[in-house]
C-alpha positions as CSV (number, residue, x, y, z in Angstrom):
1,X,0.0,0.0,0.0
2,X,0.9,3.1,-0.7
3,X,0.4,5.9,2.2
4,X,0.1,9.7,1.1
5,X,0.1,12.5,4.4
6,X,-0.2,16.4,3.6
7,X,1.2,18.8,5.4
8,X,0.3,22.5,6.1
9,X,0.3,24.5,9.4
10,X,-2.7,24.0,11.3
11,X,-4.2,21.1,9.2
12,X,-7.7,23.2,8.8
13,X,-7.6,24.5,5.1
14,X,-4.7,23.2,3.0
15,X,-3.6,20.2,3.6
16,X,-7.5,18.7,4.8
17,X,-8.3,19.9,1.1
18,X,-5.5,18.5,-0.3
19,X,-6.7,15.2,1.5
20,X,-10.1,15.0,0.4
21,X,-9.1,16.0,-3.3
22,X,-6.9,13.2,-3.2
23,X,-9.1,10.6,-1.9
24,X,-11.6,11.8,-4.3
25,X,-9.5,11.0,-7.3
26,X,-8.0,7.7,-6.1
27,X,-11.1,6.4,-5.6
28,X,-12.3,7.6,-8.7
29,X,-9.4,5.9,-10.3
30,X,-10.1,2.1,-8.4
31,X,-6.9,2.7,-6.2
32,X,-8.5,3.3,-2.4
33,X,-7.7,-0.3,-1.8
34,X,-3.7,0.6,-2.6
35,X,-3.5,4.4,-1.5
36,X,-4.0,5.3,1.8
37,X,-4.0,8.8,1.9
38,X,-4.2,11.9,5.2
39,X,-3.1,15.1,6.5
40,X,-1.7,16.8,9.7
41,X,-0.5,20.1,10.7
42,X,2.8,21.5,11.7
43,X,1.5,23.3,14.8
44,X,-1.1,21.7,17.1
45,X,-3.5,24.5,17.8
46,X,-6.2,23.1,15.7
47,X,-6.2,19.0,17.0
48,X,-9.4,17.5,16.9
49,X,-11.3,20.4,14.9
50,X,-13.1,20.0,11.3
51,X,-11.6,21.5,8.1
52,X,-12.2,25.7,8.0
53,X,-15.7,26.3,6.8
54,X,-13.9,27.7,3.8
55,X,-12.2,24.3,3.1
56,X,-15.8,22.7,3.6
57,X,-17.6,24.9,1.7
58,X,-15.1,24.9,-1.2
59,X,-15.4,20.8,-1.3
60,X,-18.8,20.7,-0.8
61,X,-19.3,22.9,-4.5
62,X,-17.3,20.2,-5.9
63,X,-18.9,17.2,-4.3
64,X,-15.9,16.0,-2.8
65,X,-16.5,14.4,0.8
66,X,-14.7,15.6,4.3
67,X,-16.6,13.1,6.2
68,X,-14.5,12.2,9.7
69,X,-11.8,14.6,9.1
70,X,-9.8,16.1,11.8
71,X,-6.8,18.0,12.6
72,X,-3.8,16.5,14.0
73,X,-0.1,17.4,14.2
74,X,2.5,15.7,12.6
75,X,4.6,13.3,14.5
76,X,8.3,11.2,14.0
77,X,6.0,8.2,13.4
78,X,4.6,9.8,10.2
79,X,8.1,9.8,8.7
80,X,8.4,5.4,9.1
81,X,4.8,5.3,8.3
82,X,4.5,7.1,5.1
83,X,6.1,7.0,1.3
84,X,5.2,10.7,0.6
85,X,5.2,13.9,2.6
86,X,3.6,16.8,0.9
87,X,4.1,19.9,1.8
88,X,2.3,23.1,1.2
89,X,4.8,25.7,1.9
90,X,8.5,26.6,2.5
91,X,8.0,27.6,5.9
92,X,6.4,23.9,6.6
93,X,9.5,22.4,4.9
94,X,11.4,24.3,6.9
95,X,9.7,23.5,10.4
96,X,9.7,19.7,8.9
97,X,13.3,19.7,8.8
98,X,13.8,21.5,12.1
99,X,11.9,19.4,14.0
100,X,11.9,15.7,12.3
101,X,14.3,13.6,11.2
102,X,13.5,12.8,7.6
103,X,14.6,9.6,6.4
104,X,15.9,9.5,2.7
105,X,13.5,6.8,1.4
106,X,10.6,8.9,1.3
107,X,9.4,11.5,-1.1
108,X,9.1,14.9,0.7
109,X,8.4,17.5,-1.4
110,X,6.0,20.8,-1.9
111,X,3.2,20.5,-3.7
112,X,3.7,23.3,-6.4
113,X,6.7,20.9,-7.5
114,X,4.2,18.6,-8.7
115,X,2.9,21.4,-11.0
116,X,4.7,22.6,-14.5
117,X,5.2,26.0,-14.6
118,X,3.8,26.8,-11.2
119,X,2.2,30.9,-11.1
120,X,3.2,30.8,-7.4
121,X,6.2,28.9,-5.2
122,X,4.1,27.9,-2.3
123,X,0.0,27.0,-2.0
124,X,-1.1,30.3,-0.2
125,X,-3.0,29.7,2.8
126,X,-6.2,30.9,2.6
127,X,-7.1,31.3,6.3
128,X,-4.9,34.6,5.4
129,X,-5.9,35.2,2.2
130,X,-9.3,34.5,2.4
131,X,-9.0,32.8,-1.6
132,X,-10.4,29.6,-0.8
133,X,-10.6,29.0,-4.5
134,X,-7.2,29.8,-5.7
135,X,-5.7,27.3,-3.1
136,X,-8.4,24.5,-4.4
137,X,-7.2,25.4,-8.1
138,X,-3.7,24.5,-7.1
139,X,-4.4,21.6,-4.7
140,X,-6.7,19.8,-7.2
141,X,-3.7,20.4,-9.9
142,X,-1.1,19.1,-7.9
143,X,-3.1,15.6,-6.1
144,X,-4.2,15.5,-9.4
145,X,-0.6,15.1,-10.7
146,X,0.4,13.2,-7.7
147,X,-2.6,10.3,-8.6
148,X,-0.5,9.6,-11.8
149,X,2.6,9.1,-10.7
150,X,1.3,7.3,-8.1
151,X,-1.0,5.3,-10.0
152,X,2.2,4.6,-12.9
153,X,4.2,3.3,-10.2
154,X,1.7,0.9,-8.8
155,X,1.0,-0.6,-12.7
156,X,4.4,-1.1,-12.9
157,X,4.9,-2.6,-9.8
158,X,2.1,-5.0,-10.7
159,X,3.3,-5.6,-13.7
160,X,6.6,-6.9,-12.5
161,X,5.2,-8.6,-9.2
């Protein structure tokens, strides 16, 4: 199985979205049996809360469920237990790397370097910027992109297995 966690700073708007978008597609695609996919925050100030109503409202116009979603900060564990680590921003790169240590058979990345050309280096937070619909723009781009590559390297796999 493969196991997908976003990453943003209070796990409320960003990386919930980024979640949801995600599961959305995989399961769309057949995969939810082979991905398992979540999201935590940086900082624990939002731990046990929903997704922003902005995040909710945002998933609900594109009928994407957020059922049983709630925050939680990341933790050393998530760095044995997952194969990618997405984050949204510099500054939660930076605070990654601070405060984990990362091992070198993962895949930690952004998520704007999933995206060609990218108009911005980091997926703004909208709990500051109030755009909602920007951040979804660029979340649903990059998941999008991830579910390939993700879904390529499982048809090989099974194709040599």
């Amino acid at each position: 199985m493969v196991k997908v966690l976003f990453v943003c700073l209070g796990n409320i708007c960003r990386s919930p979205m980024a979640e949801a978008v995600f599961r959305d597609i995989i399961s769309k695609k057949g995969l939810a049996d082979q991905v398992f996919v979540d999201s935590a925050g940086t900082a624990a100030w939002h731990t046990g809360k929903e997704p922003h109503e902005g995040t909710k409202d945002i998933l609900k116009e594109n009928n994407i469920s957020f059922d049983n979603m709630r925050a939680r900060q990341i933790n050393q564990t998530d760095f044995v237990n997952y194969d990618y680590i997405i984050a949204m921003d510099d500054q939660n790169i930076k605070d990654i790397k601070t405060d984990y240590d990362i091992p070198k058979d993962i895949v930690f990345i952004k998520l704007t370097d999933l995206l060609e050309n990218p108009s911005v280096k980091n997926v703004p937070d909208p709990y500051f910027t109030g755009d909602f619909d920007f951040t979804y723009e660029l979340v649903h781009k990059g998941v999008t992109n991830l579910s390939e590559m993700i879904q390529q390297k499982i048809e090989k796999s099974d194709n040599n297995g």
